[in-house]
C-alpha positions as MATLAB code, in Angstrom:
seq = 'XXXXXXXXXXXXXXXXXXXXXXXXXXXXXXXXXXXXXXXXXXXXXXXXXXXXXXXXXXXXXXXXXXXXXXXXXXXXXXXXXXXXXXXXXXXXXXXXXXXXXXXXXXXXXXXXXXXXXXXXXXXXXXXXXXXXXXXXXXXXXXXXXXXXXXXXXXXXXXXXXXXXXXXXXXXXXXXXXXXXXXXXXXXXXXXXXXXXXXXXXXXXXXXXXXXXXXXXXXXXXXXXXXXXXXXXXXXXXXXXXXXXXXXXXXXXXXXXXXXXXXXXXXXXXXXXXXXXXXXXXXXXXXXXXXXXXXXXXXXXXXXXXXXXX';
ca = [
     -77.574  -26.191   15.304;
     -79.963  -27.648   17.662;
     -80.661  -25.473   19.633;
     -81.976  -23.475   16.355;
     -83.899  -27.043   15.696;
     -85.124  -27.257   19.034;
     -86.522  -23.858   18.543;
     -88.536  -24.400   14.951;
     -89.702  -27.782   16.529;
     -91.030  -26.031   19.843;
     -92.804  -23.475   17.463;
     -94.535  -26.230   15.227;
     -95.503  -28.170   17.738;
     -97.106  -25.322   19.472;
     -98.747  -24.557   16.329;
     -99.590  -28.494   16.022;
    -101.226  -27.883   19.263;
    -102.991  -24.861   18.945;
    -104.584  -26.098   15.582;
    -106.138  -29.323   16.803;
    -107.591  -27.306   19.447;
    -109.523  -25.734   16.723;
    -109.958  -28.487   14.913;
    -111.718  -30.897   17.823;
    -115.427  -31.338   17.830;
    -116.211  -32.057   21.532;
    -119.621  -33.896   19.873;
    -117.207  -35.941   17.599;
    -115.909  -38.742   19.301;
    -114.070  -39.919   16.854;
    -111.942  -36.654   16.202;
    -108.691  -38.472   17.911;
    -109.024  -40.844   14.864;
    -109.354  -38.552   12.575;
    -106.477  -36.487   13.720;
    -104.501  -39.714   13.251;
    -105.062  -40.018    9.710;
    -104.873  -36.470    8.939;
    -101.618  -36.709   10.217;
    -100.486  -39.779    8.854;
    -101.606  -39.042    5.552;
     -99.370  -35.478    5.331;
     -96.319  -37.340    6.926;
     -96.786  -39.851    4.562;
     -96.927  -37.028    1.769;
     -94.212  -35.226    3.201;
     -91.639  -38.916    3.650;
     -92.286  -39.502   -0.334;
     -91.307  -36.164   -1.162;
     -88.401  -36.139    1.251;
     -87.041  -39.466   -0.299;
     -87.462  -37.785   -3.894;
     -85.788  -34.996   -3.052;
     -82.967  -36.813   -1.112;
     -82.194  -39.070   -4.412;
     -82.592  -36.535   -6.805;
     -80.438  -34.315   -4.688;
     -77.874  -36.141   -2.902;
     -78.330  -39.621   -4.265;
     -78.869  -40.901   -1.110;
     -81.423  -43.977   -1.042;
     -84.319  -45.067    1.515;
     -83.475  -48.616    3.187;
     -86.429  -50.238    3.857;
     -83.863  -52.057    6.743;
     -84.270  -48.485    8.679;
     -87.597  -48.819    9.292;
     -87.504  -52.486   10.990;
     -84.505  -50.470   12.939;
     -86.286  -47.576   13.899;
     -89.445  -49.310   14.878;
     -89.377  -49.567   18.402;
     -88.854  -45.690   18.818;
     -91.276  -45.029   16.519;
     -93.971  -47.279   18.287;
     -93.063  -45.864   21.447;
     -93.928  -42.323   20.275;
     -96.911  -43.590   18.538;
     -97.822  -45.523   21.316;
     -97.251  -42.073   23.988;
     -99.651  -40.222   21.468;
    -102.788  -42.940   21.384;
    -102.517  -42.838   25.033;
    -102.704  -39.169   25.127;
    -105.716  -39.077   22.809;
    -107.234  -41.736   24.671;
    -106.827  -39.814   28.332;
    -108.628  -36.963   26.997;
    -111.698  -39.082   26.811;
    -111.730  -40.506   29.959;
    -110.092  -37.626   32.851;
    -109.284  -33.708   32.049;
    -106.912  -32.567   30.647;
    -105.829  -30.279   33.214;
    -105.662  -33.753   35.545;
    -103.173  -35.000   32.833;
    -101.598  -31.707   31.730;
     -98.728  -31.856   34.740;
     -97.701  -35.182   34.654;
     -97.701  -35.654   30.649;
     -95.851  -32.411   30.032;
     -92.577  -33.951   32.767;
     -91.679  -36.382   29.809;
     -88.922  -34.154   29.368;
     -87.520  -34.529   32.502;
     -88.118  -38.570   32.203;
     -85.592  -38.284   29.163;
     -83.060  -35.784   30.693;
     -82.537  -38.538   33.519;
     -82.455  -41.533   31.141;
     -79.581  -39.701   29.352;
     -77.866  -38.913   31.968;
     -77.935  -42.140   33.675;
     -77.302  -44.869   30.835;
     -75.993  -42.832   27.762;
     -74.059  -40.677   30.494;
     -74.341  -37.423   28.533;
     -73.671  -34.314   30.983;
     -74.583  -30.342   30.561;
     -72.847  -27.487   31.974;
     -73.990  -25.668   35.175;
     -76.016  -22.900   32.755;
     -77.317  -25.689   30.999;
     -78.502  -27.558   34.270;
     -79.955  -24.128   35.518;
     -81.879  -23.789   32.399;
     -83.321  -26.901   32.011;
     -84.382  -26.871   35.725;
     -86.108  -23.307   34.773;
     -87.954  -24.787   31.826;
     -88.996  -28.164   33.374;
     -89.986  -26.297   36.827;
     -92.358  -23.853   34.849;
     -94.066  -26.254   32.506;
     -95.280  -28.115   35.437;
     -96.024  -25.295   37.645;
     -98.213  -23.900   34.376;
    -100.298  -26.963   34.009;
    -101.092  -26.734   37.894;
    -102.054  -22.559   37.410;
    -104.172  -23.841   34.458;
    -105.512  -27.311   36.398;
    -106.409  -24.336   39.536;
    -108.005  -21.788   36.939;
    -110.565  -24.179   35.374;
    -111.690  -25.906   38.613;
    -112.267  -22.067   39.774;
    -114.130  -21.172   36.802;
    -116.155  -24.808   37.298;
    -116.613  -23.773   40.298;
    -118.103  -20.034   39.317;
    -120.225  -22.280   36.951;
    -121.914  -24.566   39.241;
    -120.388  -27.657   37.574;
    -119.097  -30.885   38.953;
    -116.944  -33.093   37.402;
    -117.101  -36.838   38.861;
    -114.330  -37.581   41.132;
    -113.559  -40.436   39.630;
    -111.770  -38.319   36.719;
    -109.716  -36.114   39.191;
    -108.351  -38.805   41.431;
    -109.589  -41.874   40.558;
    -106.815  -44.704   39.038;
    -107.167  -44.187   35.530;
    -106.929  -40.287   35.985;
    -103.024  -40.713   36.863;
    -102.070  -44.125   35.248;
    -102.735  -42.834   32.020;
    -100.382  -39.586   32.181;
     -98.233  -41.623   34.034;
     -98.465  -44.134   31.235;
     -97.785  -41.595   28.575;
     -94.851  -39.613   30.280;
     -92.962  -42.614   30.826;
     -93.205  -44.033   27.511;
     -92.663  -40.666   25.743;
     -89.235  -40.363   27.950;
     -88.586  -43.826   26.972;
     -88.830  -43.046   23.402;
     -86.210  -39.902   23.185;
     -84.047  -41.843   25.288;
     -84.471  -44.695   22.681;
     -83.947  -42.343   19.573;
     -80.925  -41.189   21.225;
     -79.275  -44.724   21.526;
     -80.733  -46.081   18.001;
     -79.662  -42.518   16.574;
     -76.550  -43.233   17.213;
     -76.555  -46.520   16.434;
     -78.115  -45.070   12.643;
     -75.778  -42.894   12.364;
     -72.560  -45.217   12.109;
     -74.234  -47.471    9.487;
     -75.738  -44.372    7.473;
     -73.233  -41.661    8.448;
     -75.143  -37.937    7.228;
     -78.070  -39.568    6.036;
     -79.171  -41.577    9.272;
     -81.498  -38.574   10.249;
     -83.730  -38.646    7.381;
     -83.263  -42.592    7.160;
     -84.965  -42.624   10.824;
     -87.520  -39.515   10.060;
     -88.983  -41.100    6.783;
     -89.265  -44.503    8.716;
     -91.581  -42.723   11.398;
     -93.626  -40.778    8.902;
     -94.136  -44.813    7.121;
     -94.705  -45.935   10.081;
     -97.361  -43.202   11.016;
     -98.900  -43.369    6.955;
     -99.794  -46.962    8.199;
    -101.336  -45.662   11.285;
    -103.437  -43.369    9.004;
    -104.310  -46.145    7.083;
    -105.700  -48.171   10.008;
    -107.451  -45.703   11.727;
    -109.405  -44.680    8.033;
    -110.142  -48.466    7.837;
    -111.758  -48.471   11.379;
    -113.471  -44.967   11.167;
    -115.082  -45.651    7.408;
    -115.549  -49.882    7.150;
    -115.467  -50.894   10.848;
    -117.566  -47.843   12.472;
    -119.242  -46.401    9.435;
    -118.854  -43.108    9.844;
    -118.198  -40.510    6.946;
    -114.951  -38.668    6.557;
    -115.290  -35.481    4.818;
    -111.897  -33.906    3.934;
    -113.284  -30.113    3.259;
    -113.901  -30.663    7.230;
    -110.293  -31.249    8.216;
    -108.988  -27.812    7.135;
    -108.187  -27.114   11.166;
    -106.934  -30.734   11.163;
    -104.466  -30.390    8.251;
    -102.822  -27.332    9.410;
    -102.197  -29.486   12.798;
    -100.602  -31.983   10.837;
     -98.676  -30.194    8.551;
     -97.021  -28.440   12.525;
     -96.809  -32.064   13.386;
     -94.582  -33.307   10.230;
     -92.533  -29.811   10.292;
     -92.261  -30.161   14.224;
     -91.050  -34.439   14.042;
     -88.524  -33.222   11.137;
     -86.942  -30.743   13.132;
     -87.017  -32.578   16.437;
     -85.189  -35.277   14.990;
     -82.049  -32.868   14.133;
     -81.982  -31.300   17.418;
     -81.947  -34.731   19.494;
     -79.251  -36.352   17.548;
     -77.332  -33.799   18.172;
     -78.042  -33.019   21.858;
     -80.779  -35.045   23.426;
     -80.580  -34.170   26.974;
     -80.687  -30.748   26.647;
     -83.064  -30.195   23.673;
     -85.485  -33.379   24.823;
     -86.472  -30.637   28.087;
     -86.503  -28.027   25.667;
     -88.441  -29.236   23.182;
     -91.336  -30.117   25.839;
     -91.969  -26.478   26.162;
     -93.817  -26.188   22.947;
     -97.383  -26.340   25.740;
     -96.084  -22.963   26.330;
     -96.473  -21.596   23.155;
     -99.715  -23.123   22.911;
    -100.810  -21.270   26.104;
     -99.186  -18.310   24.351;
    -101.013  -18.782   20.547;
    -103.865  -19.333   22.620;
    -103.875  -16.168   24.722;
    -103.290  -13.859   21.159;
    -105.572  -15.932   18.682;
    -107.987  -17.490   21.067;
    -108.561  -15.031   23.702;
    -107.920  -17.245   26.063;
    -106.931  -15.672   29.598;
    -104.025  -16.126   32.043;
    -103.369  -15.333   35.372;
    -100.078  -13.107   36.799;
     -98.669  -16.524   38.149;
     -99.390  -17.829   35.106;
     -97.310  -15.753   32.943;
     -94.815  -15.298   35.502;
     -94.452  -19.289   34.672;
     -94.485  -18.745   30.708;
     -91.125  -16.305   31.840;
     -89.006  -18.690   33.718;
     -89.489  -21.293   30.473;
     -88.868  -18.440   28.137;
     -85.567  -17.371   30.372;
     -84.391  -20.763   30.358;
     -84.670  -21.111   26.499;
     -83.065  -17.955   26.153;
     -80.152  -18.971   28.526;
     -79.586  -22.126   26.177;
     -79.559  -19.558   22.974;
     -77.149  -17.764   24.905;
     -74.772  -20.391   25.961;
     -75.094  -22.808   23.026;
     -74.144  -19.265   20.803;
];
């Protein structure tokens, strides 16, 4: 089954994606933070509801004990994404793009090297297919806006192509994000011999907690700290991000317990299917190379359908 996980996560999160394109206001610069609580408040919606549903269904109890267990990979992911939003404000995303989107091959080698978990020769082949074309897509993309800057007559300082902060952050943020699927791989399966079945949605719900208190803190600092109004009939572009998001984490969470080092490559592909959502809803244009890119992920998924089936 994950590989079917890995494939409803990669088309959430592309949806996640696509929908806080629409829903950032370059003149807002406090959109990150609203994101946040968007977010946090429909995870937090969706882990009440989840732990409802679990009890009324299965009988099967939240322990509060989980969340203390599963904090580290939860701040870790947390930690990836505030690091992501805060890049964007200081260097371009197409600077960031390459080096952010290889998180998936940080995790692949962290699997491979401590938790020793091994793929076939397809498997390999694939993952090198997928990996190889999401960074060879952010560099077409990183190319295609400097030319159209260029066609423009705009410069961007120098400072935000090469200067320190423009690669420590990405840097910053694939590491950790590797660091936290490796780490939900070893405290999965740590979980799952004190909660057998259930250890999946015991570590889900304790992320979605985690990221309702993230909510919280960010409405606290947007509203009381920074005064500034936050007008929910504004965050319909937002919500739809989020509600990607929470269907994207619940999904993702299935598919790495059950294979990390394949799906955790996998799963990184969901930029793809932005590009992709982009190019049909957006009108937003790529190149020949570019899509040529977009096939060799899409070939590699496919080859992991194939095989896994």
């Amino acid at each position: 089954m994950w590989f079917l996980f890995s494939l409803i996560a990669i088309l959430c999160w592309g949806g996640s994606d696509f929908f806080s394109k629409l829903g950032a206001d370059p003149k807002d610069k406090f959109s990150h933070v609203r994101m946040v609580t968007v977010v946090g408040v429909v995870m937090g919606l969706h882990a009440v509801f989840t732990m409802i549903y679990e009890y009324a269904v299965n009988g099967t109890v939240y322990d509060p004990m989980s969340f203390i267990t599963y904090l580290p990979v939860a701040f870790l992911y947390i930690l990836a994404m505030v690091l992501g939003y805060a890049g964007l404000r200081y260097i371009e995303l197409s600077v960031s793009s390459p080096i952010c989107n290889s998180s998936g091959a940080v995790a692949v080698l962290l699997c491979a090297v401590f938790l020793h978990q091994t793929m076939e020769v397809p498997q390999m082949v694939a993952v090198a297919l997928i990996i190889l074309g999401i960074f060879l897509l952010s560099i077409a993309e990183k190319r295609g806006e400097d030319r159209e800057r260029y066609y423009r007559g705009e410069v961007v300082d120098r400072k935000y192509q090469v200067g320190f902060i423009a690669f420590l952050l990405p840097v910053l943020y694939c590491i950790i994000d590797g660091l936290g699927t490796f780490a939900d791989t070893f405290v999965l399966e740590n979980m799952e011999a004190i909660y057998g079945e259930s250890a999946e949605f015991q570590a889900n719900t304790s992320y979605e907690l985690m990221f309702l208190l993230c909510a919280a803190a960010a409405f606290v600092y947007l509203t009381v700290i920074r005064r500034e109004k936050f007008l929910v009939k504004k965050q319909g572009e937002k919500a739809l991000g989020a509600l990607c998001e929470t269907a994207g984490q619940f999904f993702y969470i299935y598919a790495i317990a059950d294979n990390a080092i394949v799906a955790a490559p996998m799963i990184s592909s969901y930029c793809v299917f932005s590009a992709i959502l982009a190019r049909i809803f957006m009108k937003e244009k790529l190149t020949k190379l570019q899509y040529v890119f977009v096939a060799a992920v899409v070939a590699g998924i496919v080859i992991l359908g194939i095989y896994d089936a």
